[in-house]
TORTORNU-537033 format. One record per residue: residue in one letter; x, y, z of N, C-alpha, C in turn; residue number from 1. Coordinates in steps of 0.001 Angstrom, whole numbers, plus 500000, padded with zeros to 6 digits. Last residue first. Example, Ala and Ser with C-alpha at 12.3 -4.5 7.8 and 13.67 -1.06 7.14 Angstrom:
// residues 2
  residu     n.x     n.y     n.z    ca.x    ca.y    ca.z     c.x     c.y     c.z  num
       S  512850  497750  507080  513670  498940  507140  512900  500030  507870    2
       A  513190  494310  507800  512300  495500  507800  513200  496700  507800    1
This chain:
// residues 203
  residu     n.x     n.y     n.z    ca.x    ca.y    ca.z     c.x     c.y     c.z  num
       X  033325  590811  209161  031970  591843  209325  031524  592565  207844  203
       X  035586  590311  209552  035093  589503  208622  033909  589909  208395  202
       X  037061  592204  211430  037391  592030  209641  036788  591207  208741  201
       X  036409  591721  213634  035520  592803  213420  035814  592902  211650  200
       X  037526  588675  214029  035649  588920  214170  035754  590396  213499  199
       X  040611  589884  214519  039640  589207  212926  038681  589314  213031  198
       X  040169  591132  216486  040524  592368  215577  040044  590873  214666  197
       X  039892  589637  218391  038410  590003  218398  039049  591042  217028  196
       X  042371  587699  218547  040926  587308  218003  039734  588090  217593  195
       X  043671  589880  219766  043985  589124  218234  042550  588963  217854  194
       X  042308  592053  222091  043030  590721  221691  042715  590676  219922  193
       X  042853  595503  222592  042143  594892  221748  042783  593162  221583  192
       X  044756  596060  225417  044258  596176  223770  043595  595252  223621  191
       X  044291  598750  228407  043745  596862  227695  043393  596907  225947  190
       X  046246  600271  230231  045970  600085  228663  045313  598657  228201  189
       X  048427  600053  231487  046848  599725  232218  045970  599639  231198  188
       X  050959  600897  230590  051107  599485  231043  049459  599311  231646  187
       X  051189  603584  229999  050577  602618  228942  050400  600997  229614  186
       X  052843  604937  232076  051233  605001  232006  050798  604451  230765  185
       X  054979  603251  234113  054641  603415  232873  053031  603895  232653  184
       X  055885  604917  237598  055599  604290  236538  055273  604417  234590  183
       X  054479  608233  238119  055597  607172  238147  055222  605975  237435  182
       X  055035  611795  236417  054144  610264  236760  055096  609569  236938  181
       X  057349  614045  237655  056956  613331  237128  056146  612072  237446  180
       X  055263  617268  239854  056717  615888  239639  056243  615261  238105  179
       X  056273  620380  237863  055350  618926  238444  056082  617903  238776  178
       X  058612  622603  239286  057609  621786  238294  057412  620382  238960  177
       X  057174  625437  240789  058290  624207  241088  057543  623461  239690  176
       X  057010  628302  238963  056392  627511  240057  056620  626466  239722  175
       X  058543  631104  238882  058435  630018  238355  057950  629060  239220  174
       X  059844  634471  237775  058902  633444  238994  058039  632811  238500  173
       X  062049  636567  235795  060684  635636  236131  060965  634527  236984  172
       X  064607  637735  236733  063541  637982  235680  062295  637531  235314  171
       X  065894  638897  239565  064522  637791  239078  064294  638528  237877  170
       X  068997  640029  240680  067604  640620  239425  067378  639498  239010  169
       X  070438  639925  243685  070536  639033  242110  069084  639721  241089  168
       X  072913  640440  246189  071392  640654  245573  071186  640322  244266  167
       X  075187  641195  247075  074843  639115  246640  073316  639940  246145  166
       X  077844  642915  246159  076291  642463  246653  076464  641277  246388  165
       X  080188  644303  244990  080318  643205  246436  078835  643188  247212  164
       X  080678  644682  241662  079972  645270  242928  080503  644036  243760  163
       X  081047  643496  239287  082290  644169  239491  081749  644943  241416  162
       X  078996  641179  239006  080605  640952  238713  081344  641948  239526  161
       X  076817  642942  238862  077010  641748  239856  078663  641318  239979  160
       X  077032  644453  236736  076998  645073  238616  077028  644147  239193  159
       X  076734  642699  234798  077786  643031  235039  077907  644060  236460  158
       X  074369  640065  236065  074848  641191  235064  076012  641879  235551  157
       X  072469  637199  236435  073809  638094  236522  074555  639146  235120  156
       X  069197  637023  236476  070167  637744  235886  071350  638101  236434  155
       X  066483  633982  237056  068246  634792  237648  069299  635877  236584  154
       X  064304  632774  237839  065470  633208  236697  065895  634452  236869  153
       X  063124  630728  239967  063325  632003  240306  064465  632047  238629  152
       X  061112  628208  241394  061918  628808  240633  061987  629983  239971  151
       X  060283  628107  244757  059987  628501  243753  061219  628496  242948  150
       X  058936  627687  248170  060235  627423  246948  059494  627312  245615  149
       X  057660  629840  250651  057707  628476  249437  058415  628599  248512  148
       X  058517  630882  253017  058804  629658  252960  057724  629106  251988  147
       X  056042  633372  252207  057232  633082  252639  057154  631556  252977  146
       X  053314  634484  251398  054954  633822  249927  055885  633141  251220  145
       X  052440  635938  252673  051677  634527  252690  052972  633508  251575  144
       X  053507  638230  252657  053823  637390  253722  053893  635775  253490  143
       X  052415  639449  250731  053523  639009  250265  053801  637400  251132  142
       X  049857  639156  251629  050142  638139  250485  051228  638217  250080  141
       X  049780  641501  253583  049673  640094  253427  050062  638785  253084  140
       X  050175  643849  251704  051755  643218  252576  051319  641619  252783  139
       X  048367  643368  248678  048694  643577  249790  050021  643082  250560  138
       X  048942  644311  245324  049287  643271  246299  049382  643841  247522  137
       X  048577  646267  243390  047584  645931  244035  047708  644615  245488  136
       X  051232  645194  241995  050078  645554  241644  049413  645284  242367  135
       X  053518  643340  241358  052854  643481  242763  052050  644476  242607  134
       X  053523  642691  238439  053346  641576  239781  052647  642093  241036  133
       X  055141  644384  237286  053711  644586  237265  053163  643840  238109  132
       X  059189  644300  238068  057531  643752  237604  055824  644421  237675  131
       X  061378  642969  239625  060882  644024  238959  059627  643084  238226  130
       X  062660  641730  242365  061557  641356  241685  061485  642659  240863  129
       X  066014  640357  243738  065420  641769  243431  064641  641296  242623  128
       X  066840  638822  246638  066490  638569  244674  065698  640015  244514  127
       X  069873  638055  248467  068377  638974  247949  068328  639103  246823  126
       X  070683  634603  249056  070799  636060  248534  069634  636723  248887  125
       X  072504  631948  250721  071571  633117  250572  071949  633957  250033  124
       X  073460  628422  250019  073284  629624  250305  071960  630496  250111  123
       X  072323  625350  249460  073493  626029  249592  074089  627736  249237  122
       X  069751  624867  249983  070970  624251  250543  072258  624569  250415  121
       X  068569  628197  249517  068754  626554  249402  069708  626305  250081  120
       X  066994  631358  250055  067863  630498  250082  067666  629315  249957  119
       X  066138  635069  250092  065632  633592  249331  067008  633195  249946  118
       X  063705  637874  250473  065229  637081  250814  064961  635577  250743  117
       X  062909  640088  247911  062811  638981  248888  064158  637916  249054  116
       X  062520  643547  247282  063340  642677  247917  063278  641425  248046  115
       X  060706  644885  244867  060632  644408  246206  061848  643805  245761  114
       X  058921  647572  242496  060255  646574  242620  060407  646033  243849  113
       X  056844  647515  239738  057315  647331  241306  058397  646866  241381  112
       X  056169  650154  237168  056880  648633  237299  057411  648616  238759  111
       X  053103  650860  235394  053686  650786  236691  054506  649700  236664  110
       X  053406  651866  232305  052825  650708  232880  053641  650908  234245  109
       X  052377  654092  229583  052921  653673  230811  052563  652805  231691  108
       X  052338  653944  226007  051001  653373  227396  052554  652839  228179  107
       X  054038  656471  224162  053489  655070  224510  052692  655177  225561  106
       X  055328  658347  221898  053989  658085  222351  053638  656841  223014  105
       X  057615  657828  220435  057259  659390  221049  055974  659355  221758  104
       X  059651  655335  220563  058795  655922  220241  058096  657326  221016  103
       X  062019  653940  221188  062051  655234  219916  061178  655720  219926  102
       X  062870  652070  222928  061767  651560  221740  061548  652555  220330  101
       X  064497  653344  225027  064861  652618  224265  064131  651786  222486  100
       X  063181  655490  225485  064361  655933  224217  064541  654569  223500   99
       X  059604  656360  224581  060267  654777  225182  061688  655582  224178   98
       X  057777  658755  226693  058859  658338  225482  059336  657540  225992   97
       X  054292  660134  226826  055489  659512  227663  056202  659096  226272   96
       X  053793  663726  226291  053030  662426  225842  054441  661655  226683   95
       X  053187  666392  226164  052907  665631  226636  052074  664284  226694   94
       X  056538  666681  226209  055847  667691  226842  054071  667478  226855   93
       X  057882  663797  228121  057657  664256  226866  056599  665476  227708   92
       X  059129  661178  230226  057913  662565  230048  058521  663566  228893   91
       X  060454  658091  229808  060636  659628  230226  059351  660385  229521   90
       X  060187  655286  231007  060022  656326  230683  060150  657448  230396   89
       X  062547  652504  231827  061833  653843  232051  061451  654829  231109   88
       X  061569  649505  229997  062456  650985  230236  061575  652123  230682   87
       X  059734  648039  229015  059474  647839  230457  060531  649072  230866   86
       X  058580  647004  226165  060099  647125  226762  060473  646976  228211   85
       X  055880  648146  226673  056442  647141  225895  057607  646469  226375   84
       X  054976  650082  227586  054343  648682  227930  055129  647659  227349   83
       X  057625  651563  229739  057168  651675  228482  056184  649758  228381   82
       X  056887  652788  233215  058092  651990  232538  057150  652014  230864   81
       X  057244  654268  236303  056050  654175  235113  057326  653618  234260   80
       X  057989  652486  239217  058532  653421  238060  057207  653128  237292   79
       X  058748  651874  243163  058069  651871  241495  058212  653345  240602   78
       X  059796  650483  245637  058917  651332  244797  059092  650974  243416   77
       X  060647  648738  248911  059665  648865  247418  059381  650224  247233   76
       X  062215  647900  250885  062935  648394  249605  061836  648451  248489   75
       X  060994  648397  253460  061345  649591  253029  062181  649190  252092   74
       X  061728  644653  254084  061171  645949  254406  061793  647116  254173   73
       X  061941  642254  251950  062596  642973  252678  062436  644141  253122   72
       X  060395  639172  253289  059994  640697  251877  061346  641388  252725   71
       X  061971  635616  253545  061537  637194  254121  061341  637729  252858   70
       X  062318  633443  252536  062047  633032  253879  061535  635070  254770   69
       X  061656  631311  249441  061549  632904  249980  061570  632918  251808   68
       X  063850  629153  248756  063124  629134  249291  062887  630796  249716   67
       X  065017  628258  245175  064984  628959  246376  063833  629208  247183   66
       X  066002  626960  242407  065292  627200  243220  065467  627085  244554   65
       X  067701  628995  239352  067749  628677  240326  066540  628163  241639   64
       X  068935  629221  236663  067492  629372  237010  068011  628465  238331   63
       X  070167  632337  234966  070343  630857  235490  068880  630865  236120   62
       X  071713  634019  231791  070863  633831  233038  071057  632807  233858   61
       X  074583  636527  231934  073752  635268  231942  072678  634690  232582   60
       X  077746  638040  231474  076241  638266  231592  075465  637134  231125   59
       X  080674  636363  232490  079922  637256  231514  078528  637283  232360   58
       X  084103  635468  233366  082216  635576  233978  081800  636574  233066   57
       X  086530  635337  233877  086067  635175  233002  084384  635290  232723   56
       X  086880  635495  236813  087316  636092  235895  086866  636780  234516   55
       X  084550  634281  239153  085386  634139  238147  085954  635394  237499   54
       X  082761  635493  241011  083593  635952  240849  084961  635684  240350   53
       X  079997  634250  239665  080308  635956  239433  081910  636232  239776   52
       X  080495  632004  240096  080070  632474  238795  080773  633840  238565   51
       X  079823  631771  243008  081168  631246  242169  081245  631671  241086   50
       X  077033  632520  243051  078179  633443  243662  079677  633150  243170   49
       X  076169  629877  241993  076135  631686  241294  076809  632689  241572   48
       X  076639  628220  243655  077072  628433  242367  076961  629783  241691   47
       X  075015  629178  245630  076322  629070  245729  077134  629124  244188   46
       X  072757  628708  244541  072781  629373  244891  074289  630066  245068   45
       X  072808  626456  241555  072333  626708  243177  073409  627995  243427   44
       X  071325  626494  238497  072527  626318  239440  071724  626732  240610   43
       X  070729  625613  235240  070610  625344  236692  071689  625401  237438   42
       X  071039  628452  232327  071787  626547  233258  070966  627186  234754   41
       X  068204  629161  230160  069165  629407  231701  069540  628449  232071   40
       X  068217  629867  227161  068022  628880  228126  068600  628841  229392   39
       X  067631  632723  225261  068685  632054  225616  067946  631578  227039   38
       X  065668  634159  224061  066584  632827  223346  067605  632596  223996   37
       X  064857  635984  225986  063762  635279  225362  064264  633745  224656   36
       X  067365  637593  226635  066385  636847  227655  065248  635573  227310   35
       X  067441  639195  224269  068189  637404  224726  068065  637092  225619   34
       X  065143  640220  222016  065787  639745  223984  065941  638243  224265   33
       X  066242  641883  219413  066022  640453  220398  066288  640807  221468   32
       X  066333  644529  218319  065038  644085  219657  065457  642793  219947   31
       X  068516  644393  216489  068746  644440  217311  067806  644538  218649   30
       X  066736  643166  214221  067921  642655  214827  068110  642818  216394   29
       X  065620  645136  213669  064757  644534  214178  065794  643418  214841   28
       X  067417  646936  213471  066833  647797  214186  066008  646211  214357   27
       X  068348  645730  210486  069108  645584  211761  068639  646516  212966   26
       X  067391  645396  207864  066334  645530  208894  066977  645663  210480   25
       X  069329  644825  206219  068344  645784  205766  067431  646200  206928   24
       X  069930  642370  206707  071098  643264  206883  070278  644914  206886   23
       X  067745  641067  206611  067872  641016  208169  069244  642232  207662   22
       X  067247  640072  204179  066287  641360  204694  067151  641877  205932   21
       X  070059  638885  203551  069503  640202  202701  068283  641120  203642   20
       X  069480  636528  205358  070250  637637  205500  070491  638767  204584   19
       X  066933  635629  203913  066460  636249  205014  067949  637287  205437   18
       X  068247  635487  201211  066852  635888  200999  066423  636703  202774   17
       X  069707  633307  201777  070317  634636  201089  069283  635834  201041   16
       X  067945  630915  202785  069242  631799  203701  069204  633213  203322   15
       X  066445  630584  200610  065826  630974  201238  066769  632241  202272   14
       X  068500  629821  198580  068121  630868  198428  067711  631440  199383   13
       X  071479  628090  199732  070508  627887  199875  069640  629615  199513   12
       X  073757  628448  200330  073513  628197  199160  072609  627894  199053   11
       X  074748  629360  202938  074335  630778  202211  074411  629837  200583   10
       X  073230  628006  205840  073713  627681  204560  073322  628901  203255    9
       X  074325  628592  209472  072924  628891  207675  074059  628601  206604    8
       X  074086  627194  212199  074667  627379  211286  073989  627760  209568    7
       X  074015  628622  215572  073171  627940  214251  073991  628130  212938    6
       X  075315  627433  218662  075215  627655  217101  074146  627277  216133    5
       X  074739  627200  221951  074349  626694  220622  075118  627613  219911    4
       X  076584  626438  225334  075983  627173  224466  075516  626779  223240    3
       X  076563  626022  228931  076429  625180  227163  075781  626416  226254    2
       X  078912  626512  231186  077722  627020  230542  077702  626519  229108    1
């Protein structure tokens, strides 16, 4: 797994200037979702299962693509969750509370949760979907999902490490990327000849 550094230069004012606010502000610190800054390695399926039962294995994402080949029947429901954060809720006497966000007043958002059973060339899991996604989604259209491959970002978390599931938490569904154009697309390009760039300079 590749990781970054950033390195700040504390002789620089600007630096001294943002780790002065940021020591002052460590509640905003601590909202990153390192879901958001951190880049998922590609792996297959198999690989992930190797992952988890290293030793040394931490919490990480990956992005994996998999073919959906089943929904898994009777594992959906749902939570009212905070709009923001997506943490459960809790009921206040009466208003809803995000603990994790702090706040005493938020807009509850239905969060679904389904099963689907996915695999590649080199193995199977069940991907657990949390989300607003299935909203209003008929069984249909789950159906209509099956056998297409998709990229899928992958949370291994520490129930994955210390449990004996293969089921994996999708953090987002990703649709295959484009191929690339072939060839050169400047090579159809007709420039301008020599000759006609002097005619337009003597004008």
């Amino acid at each position: 797994m590749a990781f970054s550094r950033v390195f700040l230069d504390s002789d620089v004012q600007e630096t001294r200037f943002y780790l002065s606010w940021l020591n002052s502000n460590l509640d905003v610190a601590n909202r990153v979702n390192v879901e958001v800054v951190t880049k998922p390695e590609t792996a297959t399926l198999g690989e992930l299962f190797s992952y988890m039962n290293q030793a040394s294995a931490k919490v990480a994402w990956f992005e994996c693509t998999s073919t959906i080949d089943d929904v898994v029947h009777g594992s959906g429901w749902y939570y009212i969750g905070c709009g923001v954060c997506h943490t459960k809720a809790t009921k206040g006497s009466t208003t809803l509370m995000c603990k994790k966000c702090g706040k005493s007043e938020i807009v509850g958002v239905a969060q679904y949760l389904s099963k689907l059973s996915a695999y590649d060339h080199n193995g199977q899991a069940v991907f657990v979907v949390l989300g607003e996604e299935l909203t209003g989604k008929k069984a249909a259209e789950l159906v209509e999902r099956y056998y297409q491959t998709r990229r899928f970002i992958v949370m291994v978390s520490n129930y994955n490490m210390t449990g004996k599931t293969q089921t994996l938490t999708v953090t987002k569904v990703l649709p295959l990327k484009a191929p690339e154009p072939e060839g050169n697309l400047g090579e159809n390009v007709d420039e301008e000849p020599d000759n006609e760039k002097d005619d337009h300079a003597d004008e």
